[in-house]
C-alpha positions as CSV (number, residue, x, y, z in Angstrom):
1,X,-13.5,14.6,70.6
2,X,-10.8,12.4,70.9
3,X,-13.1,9.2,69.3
4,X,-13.1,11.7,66.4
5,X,-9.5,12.3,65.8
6,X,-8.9,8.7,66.1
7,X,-11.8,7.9,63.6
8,X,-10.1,10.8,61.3
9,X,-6.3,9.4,61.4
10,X,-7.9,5.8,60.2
11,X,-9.8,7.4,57.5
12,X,-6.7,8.9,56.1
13,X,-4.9,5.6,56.2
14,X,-6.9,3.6,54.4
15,X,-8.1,6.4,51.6
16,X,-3.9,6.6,51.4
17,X,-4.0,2.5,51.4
18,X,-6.9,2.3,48.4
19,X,-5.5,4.9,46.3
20,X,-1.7,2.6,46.3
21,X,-3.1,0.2,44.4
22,X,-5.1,2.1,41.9
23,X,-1.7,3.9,40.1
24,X,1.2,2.9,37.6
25,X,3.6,5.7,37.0
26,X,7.2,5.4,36.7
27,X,9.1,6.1,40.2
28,X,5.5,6.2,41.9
29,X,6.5,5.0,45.7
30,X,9.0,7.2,47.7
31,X,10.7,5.8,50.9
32,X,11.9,8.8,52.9
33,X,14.2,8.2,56.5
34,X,16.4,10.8,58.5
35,X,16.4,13.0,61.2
36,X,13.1,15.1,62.8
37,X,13.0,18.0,65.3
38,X,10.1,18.8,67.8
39,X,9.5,22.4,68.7
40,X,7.0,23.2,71.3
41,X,7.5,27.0,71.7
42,X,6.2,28.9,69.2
43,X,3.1,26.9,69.8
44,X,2.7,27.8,73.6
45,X,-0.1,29.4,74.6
46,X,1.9,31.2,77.4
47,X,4.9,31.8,75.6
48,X,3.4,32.6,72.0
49,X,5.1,35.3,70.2
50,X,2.6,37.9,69.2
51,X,5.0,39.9,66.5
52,X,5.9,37.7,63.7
53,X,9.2,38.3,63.2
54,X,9.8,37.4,66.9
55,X,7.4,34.1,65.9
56,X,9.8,33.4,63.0
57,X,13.1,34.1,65.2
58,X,11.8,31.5,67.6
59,X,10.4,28.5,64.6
60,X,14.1,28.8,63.6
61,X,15.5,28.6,67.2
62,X,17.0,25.3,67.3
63,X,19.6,25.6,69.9
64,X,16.8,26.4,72.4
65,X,13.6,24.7,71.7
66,X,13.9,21.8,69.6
67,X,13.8,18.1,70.4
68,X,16.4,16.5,68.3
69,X,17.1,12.8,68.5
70,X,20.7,12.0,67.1
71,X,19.6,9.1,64.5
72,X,17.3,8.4,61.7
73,X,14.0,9.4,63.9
74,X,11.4,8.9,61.1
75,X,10.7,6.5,58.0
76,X,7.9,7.8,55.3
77,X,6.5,6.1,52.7
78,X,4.1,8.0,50.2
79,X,2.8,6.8,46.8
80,X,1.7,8.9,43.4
81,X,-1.6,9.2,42.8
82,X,-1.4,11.2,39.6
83,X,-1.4,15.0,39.1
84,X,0.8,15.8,41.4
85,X,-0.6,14.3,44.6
86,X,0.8,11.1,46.5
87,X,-0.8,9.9,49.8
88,X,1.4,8.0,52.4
89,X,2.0,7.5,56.0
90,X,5.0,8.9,58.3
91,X,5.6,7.1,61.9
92,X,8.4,9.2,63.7
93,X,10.1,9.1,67.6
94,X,12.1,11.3,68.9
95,X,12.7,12.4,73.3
96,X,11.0,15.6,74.1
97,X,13.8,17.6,76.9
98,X,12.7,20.9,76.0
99,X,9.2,21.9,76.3
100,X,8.8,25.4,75.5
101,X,11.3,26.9,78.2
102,X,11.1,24.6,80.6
103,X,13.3,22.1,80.8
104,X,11.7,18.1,81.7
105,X,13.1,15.0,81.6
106,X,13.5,12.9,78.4
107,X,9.6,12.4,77.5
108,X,9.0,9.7,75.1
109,X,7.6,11.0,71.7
110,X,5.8,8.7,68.6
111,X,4.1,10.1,65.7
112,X,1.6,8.3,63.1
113,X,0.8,10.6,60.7
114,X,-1.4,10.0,57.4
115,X,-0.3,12.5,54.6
116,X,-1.8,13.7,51.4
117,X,1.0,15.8,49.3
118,X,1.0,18.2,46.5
119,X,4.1,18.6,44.6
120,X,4.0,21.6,42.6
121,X,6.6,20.9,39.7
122,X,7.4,17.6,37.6
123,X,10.9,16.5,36.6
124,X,12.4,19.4,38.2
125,X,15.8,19.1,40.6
126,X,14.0,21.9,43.3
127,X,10.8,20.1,44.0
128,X,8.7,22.3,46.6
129,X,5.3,20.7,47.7
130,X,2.8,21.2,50.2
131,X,1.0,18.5,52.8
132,X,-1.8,18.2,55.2
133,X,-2.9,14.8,56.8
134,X,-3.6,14.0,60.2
135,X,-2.1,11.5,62.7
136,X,-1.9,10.5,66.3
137,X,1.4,11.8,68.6
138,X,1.5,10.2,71.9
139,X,4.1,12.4,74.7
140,X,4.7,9.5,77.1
141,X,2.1,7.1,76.5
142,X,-0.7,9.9,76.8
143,X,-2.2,10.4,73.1
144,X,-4.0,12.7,71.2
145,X,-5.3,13.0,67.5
146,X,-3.8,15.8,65.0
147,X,-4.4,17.7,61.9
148,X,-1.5,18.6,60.1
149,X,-0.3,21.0,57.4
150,X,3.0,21.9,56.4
151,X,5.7,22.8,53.7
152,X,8.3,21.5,52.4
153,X,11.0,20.9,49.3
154,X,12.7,18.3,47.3
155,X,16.8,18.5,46.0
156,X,16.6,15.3,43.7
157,X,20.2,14.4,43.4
158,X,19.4,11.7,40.9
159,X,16.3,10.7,39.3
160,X,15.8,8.4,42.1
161,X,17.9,10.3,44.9
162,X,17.4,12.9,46.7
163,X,17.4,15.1,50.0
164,X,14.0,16.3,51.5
165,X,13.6,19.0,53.7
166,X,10.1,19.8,55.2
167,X,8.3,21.9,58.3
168,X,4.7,20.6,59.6
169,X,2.6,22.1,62.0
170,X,0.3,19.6,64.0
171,X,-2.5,21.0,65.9
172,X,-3.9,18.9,68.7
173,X,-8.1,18.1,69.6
174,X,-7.7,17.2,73.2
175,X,-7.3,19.6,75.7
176,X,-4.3,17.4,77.0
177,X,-2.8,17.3,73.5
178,X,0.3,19.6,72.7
179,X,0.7,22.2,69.6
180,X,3.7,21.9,67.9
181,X,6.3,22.1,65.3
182,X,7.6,18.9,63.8
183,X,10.9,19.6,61.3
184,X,12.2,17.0,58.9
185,X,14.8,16.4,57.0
186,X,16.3,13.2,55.3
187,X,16.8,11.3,52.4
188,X,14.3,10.5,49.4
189,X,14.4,7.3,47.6
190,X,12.1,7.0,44.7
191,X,11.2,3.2,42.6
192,X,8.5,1.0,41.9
193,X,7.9,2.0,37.8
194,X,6.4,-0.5,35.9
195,X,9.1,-2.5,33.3
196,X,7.1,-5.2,31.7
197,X,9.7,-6.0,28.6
198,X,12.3,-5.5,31.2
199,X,14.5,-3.3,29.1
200,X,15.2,-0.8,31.8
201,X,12.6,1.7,30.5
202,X,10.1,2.1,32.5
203,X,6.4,1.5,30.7
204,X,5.4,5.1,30.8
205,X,8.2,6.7,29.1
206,X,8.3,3.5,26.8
207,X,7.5,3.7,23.0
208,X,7.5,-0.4,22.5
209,X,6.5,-1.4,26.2
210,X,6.0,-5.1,25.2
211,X,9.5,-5.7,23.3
212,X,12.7,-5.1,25.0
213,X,14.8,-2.3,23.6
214,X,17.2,0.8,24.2
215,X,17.1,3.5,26.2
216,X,18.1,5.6,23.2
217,X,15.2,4.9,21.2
218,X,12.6,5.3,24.2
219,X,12.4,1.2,24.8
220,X,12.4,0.1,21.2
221,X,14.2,-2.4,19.8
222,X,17.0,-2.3,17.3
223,X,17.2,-6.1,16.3
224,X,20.4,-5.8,14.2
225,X,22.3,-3.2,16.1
226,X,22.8,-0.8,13.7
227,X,21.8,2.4,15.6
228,X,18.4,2.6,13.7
229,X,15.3,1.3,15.8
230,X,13.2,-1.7,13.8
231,X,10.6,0.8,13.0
232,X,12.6,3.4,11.3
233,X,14.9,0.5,9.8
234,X,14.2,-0.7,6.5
235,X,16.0,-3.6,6.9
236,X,15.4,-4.6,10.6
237,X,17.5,-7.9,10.5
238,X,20.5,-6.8,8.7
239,X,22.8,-4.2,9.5
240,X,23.1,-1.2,7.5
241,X,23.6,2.6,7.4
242,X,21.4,5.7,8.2
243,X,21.8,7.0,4.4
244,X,20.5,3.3,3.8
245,X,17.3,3.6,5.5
246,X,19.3,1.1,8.1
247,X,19.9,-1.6,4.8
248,X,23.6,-2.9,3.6
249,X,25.4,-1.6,0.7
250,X,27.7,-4.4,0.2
251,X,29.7,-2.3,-3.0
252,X,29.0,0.9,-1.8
253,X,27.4,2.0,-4.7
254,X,24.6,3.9,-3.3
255,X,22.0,1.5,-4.0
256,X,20.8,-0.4,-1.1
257,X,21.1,-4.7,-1.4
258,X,17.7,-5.4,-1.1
259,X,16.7,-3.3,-4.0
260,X,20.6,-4.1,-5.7
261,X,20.1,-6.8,-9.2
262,X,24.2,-6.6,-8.5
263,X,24.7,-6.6,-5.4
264,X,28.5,-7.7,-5.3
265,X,28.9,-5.2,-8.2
266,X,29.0,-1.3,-7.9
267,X,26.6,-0.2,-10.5
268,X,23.8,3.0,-11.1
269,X,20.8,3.6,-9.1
270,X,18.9,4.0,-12.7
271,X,20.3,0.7,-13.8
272,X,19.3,-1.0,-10.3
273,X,22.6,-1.1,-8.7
274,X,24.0,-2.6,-12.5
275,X,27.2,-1.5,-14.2
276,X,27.2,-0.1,-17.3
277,X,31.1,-0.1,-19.2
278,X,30.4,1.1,-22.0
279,X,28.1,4.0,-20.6
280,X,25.5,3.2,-22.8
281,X,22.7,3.2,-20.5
282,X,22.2,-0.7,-20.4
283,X,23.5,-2.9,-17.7
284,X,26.1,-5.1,-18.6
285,X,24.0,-7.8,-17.7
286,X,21.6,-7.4,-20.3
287,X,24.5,-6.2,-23.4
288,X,25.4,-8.4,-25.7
289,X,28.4,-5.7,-26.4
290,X,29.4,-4.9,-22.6
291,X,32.6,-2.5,-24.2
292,X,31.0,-0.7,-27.1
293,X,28.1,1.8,-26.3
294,X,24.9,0.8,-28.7
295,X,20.8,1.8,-28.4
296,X,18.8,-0.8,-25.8
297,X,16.8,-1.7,-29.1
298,X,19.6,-3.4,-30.3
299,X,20.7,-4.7,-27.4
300,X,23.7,-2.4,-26.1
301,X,25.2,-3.2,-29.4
302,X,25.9,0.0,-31.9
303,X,24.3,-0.4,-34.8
304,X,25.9,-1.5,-38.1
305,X,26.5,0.4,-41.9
306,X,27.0,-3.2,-43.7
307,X,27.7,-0.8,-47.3
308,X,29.7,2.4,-45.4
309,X,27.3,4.7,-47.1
310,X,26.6,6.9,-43.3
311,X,23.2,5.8,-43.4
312,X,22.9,2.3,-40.4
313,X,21.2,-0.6,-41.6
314,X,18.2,-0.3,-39.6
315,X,17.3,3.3,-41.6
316,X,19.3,2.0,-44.8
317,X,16.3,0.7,-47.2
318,X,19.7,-0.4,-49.4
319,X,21.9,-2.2,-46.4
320,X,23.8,-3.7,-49.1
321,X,24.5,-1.0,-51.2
322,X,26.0,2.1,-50.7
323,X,23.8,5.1,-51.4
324,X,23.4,8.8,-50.3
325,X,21.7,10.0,-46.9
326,X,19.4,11.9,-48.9
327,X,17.8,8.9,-50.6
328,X,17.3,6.8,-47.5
329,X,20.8,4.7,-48.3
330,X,20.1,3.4,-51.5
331,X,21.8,4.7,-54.6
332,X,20.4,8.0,-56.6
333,X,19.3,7.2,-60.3
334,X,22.2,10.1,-61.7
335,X,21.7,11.0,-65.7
336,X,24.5,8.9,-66.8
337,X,22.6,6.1,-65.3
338,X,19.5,7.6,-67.1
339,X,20.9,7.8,-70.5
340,X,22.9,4.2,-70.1
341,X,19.1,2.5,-69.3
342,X,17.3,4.5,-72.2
343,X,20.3,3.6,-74.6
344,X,19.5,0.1,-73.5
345,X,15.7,0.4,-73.7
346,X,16.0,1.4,-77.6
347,X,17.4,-1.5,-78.6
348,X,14.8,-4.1,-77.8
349,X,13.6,-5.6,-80.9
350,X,10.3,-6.3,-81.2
351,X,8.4,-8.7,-84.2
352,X,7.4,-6.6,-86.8
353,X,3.3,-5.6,-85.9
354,X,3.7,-7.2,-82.9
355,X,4.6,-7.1,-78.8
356,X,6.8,-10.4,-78.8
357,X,10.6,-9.6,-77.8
358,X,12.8,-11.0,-80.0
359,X,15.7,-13.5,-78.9
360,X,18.6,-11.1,-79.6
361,X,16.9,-9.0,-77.3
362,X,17.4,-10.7,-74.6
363,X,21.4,-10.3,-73.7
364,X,19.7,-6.1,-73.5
365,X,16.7,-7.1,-71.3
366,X,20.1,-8.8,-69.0
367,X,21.7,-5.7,-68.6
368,X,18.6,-3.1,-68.2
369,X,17.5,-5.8,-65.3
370,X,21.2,-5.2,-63.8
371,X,21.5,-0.8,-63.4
372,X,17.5,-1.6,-62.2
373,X,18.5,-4.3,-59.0
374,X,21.5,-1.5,-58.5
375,X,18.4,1.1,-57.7
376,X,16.1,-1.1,-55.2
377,X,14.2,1.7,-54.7
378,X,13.4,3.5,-58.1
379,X,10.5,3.5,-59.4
380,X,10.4,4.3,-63.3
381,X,7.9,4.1,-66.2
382,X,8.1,2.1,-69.2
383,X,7.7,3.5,-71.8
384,X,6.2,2.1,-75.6
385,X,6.7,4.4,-79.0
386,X,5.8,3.7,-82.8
387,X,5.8,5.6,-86.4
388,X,3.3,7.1,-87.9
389,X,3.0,4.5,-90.4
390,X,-0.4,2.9,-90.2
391,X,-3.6,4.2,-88.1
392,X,-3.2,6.2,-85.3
393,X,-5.5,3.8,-83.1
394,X,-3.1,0.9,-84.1
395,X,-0.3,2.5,-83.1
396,X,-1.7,3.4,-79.5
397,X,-2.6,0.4,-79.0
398,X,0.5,-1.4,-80.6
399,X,2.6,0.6,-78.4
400,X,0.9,0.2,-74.9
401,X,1.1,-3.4,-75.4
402,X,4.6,-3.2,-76.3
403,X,5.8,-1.1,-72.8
404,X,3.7,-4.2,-71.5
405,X,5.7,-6.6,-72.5
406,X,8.8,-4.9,-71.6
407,X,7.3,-4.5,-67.8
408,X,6.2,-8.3,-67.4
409,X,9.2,-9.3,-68.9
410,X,11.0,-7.7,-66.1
411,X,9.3,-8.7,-63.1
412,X,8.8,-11.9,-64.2
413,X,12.9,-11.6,-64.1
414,X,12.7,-10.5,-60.4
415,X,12.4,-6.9,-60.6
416,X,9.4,-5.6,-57.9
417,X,5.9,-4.8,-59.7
418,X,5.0,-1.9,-57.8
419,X,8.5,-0.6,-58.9
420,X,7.4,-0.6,-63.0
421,X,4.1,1.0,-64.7
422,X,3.7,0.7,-68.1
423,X,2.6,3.1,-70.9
424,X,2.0,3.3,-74.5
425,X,2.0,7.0,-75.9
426,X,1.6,5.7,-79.5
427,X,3.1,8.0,-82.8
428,X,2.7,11.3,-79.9
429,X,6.1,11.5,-79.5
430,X,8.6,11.1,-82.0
431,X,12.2,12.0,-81.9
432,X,12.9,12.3,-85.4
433,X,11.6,12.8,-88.4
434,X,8.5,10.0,-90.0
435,X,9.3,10.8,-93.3
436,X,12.8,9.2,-93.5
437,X,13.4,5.7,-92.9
438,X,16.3,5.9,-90.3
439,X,13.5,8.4,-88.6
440,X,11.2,5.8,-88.3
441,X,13.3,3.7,-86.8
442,X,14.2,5.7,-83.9
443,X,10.7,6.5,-83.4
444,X,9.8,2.8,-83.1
445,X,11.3,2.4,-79.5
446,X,10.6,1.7,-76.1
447,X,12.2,4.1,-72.8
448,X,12.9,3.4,-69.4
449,X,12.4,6.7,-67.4
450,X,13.0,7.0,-63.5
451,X,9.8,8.7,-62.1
452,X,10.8,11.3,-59.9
């Protein structure tokens, strides 16, 4: 029996040994040092209590049974293994005066003791756990082996700090061995996490645990100082604002620099960070009239009415002449205008049974060619006439050739082609009478008529 609880005591230590190298949480070794008590009593097998409340008067009965050494009297040292469970080992002393009732003189008293601990909570400031291990207690050099199992609770001051109270009862194999009652109580020390970027966060609870960075942002960086970690920071190396995405606004316009054409400028977001004077809607940069609001097309610039007439150039198919909206800018073709042209028109002289225009006709031709360049865009038909003197088929014919000449004499003048048709209507339509001779006069004649 007492091979065995040797044999068990050494199998604890080095399971506990192994399982320290095998682990890397933060805070995962815990040095614990203070003050322990050994009770005998309750344990005795003469002088155990047999009602429990006379068993828990006695645990508690310091003054009278326990063993108290008046200095740090034990040194821990456990280490997480995950889940709630850290292994360690305890070595303790203490002088044994009291055993049971009877009183003996100061017996030495050392403890090894291999532990395997469950803590119940995580994180938490009351920190109850349960152990059981085994160890070896020797009472004046005379040893036995131990299996243990106790209670106990941490107060973590700090995240690191605390004070540890605990209550373990050891149960001895040899026959020679002593039941008993070891209580504890000291301070708690946790370190060891893992800090490989060395930014004071330790690697478990760090976001960015190669790259140095700030406890506020959970160990990453924030490279310009802003108060916006590099990977929420649009702008990691320059210094900006949270309604920036972490960028600079340098003329607090709204638009951050890096997307800013003007960035020393307050401007628009729609215009890029631009101004815009005038309001137009194009960036000064790009307006060729920065103070007077005008159409992109035309470059910021408002666009002109060369002749006043309302209608702008660009829609005016008469820029330089004054017209009505109605008729796209260009002049309307009124009835005084009509009359003026056809009073004109009538007094072309042609060679008698001919087409030719005669000289003195051409100071006429002069002025018809002047109301049509004031009308850019009328269209109008010429117009040939005769009498009904000779055949009928002459006179068609006589007269189509005659609005003809009129038409080429005209564009070959400058007036547009596809502004003039021609057409001869013959002895059709006479405006006075054949049968006089000032009748037949008017009836020989050529009209200019707008076509509408």
């Amino acid at each position: 029996m007492k091979h065995l609880s040797k044999l068990l005591v050494v199998a604890v230590l080095i399971v506990g040994i192994n399982n320290i190298q095998a682990q890397d949480e933060n805070n995962p070794w815990q040095v614990q040092f203070g003050v322990n008590a050994i009770d005998v009593y309750p344990t005795s097998d003469d002088n155990f209590p047999t009602q429990t409340s006379s068993f828990g008067n006695e645990l508690m009965n310091a003054s009278d049974h326990w063993n108290i050494l008046p200095s740090i009297s034990y040194v821990g040292v456990s280490r997480s293994v995950g889940d709630g469970l850290s292994v360690g080992v305890r070595g303790s002393l203490n002088k044994i005066s009291k055993l049971g009732d009877i009183g003996v003189d100061d017996l030495s008293h050392y403890a090894l003791d291999g532990t395997i601990k469950y803590n119940f909570l995580k994180e938490k400031v009351v920190d109850p756990f349960v152990e059981v291990g085994g160890g070896y207690t020797w009472v004046d050099e005379i040893g036995a082996g131990t299996v243990n199992g106790g209670v106990g609770v941490n107060f973590w001051f700090t995240d690191n700090i605390g004070l540890t109270v605990q209550t373990v009862y050891k149960h001895a194999f040899e026959d020679y061995g002593r039941k008993h009652w070891q209580h504890l109580a000291g301070i708690s020390v946790k370190f060891g996490g893992t800090d490989t970027d060395g930014d004071g966060v330790y690697d478990k609870d760090d976001a960015c645990p190669e790259v140095a960075g700030l406890e506020a942002f959970n160990g990453c960086p924030d490279a310009d100082g802003d108060g916006i970690e590099d990977s929420k920071d649009a702008c990691p190396n320059e210094a900006g604002s949270k309604e920036m995405n972490g960028c600079p606004d340098a003329d607090g316009d709204g638009v951050a620099d890096k997307d800013d054409k003007c960035p020393n400028e307050a401007g628009l977001a729609n215009l890029a960070g631009c101004p815009d004077a005038d309001g137009d809607g194009v960036a000064d940069g790009d307006d060729e009239c920065p103070n007077e609001a005008g159409p992109a097309e035309n470059k910021g610039c408002p666009w002109p009415d060369t002749d006043g007439d309302g209608v702008l150039d660009k829609d005016d198919k008469c820029p330089e002449v004054a017209g009505t909206v109605a008729n796209a800018g260009c002049p309307e073709v009124t009835e005084e205008v009509q009359k003026q042209l056809n009073d004109y028109a009538r007094t072309i002289l042609f060679d008698t049974g001919k087409s030719s225009i005669k000289a003195e006709s051409t100071s006429v031709m002069v002025d018809i060619i002047t109301i049509l360049k004031e009308y850019p865009t009328a269209k109008f038909t010429v117009e040939g006439h005769t009498d009904s003197v000779g055949s009928k088929k002459l006179n068609q014919s006589l007269s189509e050739s005659r609005a003809l000449a009129v038409k080429e004499f005209l564009v070959e003048k400058g007036i547009e082609e596809f502004r003039l048709s021609a057409i001869g209507y013959g002895e059709e339509k006479p405006i006075a009478s054949n049968n006089t001779r000032s009748g037949r006069k008017e009836n020989r004649r050529v009209e200019i008529n707008l076509v509408k």
